[in-house]
C-alpha positions as CSV (number, residue, x, y, z in Angstrom):
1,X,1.8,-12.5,9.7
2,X,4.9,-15.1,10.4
3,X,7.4,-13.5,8.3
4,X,7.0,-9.9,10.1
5,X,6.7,-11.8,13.9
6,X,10.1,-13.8,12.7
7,X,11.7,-10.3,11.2
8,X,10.7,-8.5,14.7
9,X,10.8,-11.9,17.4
10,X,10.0,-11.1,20.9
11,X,7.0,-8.7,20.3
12,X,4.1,-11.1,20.7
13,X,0.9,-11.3,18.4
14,X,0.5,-8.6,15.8
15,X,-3.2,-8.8,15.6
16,X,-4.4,-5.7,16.8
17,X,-3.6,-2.1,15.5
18,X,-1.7,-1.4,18.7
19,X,0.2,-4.3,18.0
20,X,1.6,-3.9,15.1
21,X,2.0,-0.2,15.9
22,X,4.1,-1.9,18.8
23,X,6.1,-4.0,16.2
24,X,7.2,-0.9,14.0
25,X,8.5,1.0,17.3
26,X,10.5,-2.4,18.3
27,X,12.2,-2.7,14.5
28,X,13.1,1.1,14.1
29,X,16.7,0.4,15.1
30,X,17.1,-2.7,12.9
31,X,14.4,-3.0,10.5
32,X,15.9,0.5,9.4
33,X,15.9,0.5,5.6
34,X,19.0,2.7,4.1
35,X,18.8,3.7,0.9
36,X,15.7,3.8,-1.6
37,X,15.3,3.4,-4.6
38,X,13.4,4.4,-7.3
39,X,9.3,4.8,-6.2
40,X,6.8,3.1,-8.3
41,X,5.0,6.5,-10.1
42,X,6.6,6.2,-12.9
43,X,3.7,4.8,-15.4
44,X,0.9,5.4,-13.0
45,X,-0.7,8.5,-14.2
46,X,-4.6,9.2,-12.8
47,X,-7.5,8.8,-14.2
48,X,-10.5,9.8,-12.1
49,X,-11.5,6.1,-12.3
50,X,-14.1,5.6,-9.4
51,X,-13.5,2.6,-7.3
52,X,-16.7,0.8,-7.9
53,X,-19.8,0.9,-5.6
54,X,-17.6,-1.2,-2.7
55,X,-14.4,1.1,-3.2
56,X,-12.3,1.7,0.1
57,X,-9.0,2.5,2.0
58,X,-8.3,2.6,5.1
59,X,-5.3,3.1,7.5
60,X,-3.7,5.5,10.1
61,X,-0.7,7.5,9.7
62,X,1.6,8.5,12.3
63,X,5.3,10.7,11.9
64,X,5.5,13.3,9.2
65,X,2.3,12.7,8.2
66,X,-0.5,12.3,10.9
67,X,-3.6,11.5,10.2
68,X,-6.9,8.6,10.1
69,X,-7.7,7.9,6.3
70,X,-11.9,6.3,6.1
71,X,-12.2,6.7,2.3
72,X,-15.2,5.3,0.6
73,X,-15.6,4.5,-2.4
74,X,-17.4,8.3,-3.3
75,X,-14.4,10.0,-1.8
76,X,-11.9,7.8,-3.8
77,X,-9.9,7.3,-7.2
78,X,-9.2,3.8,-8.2
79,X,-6.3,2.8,-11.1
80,X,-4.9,-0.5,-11.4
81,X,-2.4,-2.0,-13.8
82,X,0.3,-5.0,-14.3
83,X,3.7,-3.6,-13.4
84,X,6.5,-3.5,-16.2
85,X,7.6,-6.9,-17.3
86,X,5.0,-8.5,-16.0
87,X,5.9,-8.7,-12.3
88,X,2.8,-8.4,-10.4
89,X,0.5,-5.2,-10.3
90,X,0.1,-1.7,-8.7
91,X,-2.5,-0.1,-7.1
92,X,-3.1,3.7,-6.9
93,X,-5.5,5.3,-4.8
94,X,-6.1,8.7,-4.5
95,X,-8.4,11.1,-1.9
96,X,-8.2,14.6,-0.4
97,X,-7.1,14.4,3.6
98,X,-7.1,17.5,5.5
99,X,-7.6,19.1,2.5
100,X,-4.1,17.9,1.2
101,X,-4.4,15.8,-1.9
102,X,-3.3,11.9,-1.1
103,X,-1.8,9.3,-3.6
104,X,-1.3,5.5,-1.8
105,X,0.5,3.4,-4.7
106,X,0.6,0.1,-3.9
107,X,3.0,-2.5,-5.9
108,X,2.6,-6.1,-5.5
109,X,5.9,-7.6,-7.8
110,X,4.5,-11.2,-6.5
111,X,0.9,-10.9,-7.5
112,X,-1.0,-13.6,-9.8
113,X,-3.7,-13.0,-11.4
114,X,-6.7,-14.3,-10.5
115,X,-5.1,-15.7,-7.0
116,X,-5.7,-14.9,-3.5
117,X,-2.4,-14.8,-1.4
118,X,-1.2,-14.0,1.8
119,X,1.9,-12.4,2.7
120,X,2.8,-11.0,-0.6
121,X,5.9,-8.4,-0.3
122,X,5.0,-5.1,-0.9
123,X,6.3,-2.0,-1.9
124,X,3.8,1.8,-1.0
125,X,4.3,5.1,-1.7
126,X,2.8,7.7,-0.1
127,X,2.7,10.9,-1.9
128,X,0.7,13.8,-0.7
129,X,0.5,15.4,-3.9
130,X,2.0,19.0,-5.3
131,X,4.5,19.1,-2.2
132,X,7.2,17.6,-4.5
133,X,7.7,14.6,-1.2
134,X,7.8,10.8,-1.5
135,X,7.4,8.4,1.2
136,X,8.2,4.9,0.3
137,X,9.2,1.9,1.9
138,X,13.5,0.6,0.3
139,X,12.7,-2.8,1.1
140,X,9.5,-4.6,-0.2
141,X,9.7,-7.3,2.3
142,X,9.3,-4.4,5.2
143,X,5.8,-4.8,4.0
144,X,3.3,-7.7,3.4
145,X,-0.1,-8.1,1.8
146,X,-2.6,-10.2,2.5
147,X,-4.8,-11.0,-0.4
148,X,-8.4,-11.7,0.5
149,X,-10.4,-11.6,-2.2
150,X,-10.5,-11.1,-6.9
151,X,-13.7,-10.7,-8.3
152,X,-14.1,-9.7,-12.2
153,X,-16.3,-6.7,-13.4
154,X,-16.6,-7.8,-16.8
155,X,-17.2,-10.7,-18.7
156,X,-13.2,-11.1,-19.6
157,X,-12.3,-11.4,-16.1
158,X,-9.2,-8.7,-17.4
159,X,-11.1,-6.2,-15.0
160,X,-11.6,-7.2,-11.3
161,X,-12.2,-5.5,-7.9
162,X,-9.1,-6.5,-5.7
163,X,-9.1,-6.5,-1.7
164,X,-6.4,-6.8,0.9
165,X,-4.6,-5.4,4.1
166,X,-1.3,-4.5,4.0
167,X,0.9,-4.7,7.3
168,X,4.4,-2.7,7.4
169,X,6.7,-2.9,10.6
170,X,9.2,-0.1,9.1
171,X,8.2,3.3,8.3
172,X,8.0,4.6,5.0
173,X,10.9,7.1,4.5
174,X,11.0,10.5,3.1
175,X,13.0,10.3,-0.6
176,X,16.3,12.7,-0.1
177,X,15.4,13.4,3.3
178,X,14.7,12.0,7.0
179,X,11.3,12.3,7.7
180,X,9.4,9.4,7.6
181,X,5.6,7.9,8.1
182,X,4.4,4.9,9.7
183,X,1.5,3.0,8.3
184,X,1.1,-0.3,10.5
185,X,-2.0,-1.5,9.1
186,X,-3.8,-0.4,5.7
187,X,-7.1,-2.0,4.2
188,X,-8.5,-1.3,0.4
189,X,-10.7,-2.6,-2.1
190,X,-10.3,-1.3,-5.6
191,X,-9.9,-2.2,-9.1
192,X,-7.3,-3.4,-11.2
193,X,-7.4,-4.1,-15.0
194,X,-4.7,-6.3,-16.3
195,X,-4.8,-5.2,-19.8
196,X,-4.0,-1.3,-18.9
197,X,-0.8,-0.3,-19.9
């Protein structure tokens, strides 16, 4: 991840977990986002769409929210769509953690269709649902996606299974409020259907 090593210099190789963990801590002081903005929940509404027999996510929390997400694909609610105007796609996944209800939306402005990428800028939001709180992440190019593989479910290629890891070296800040959750490293594999509106 170039752009994150450039943003943070002086913190060696973000390979690892720990590294990367290592990076946040380093770029807390001037990685620091300010304000956010609006999150991206708007339009995403769920629809108890399974993520396929290969579904996943991934990822360890640490701050307001702590915690080691394994979700398989039997745990796990998939929804995919292009974001308004075109720009890209989101991803929403959704699980029960703890026994607290979990939304991870992930938007992906820079996303082609039908492309593999690496290094996409990325914007989450973590919401752990009916406690009225919003994590999210002000500047989308605190976090980058890595792209790894598109493969269709249907003969229009309009509905494919998507796969990625996201890496963030900010944490993702509590809307109205100070809290705030790190998520260094997150992996999925879900679905996403360009003609859902």
């Amino acid at each position: 991840m170039q752009r994150i090593r450039k943003k943070c210099a002086g913190n060696g190789r973000a390979s690892a977990h720990i590294a990367v963990f290592t990076l946040l801590l380093a770029c807390s002081g001037g990685c620091r986002a300010p304000e956010l903005p609006a999150t991206e929940t708007a339009e995403i509404t769920a629809t108890h769409n399974r993520c396929g027999a290969s579904g996943f996510l991934t990822t360890a929390l640490y701050g307001a929210i702590t915690t080691t997400i394994e979700w398989a694909s039997a745990d796990l609610e998939c929804e995919g769509m292009p974001r308004p105007g075109g720009a890209g796609a989101r991803l929403r996944f959704a699980g029960v953690q703890d026994e607290q209800p979990i939304a991870i939306i992930i938007a992906l402005p820079q996303l082609r269709r039908g492309a593999t990428a690496k290094e996409l800028e990325t914007r989450i939001t973590l919401i752990p649902e009916g406690t009225g709180r919003f994590f999210s992440n002000a500047s989308a190019e605190h976090c980058l996606t890595d792209i790894t593989s598109i493969e269709a479910v249907d003969s229009t290629d309009n509905r494919v299974a998507i796969s990625g890891t996201v890496y963030c070296v900010v944490p993702l800040v509590q809307v109205n409020d100070s809290p705030s959750v790190s998520v260094p490293k997150l992996e999925f594999r879900g679905l996403l259907d360009w003609n859902a509106s």
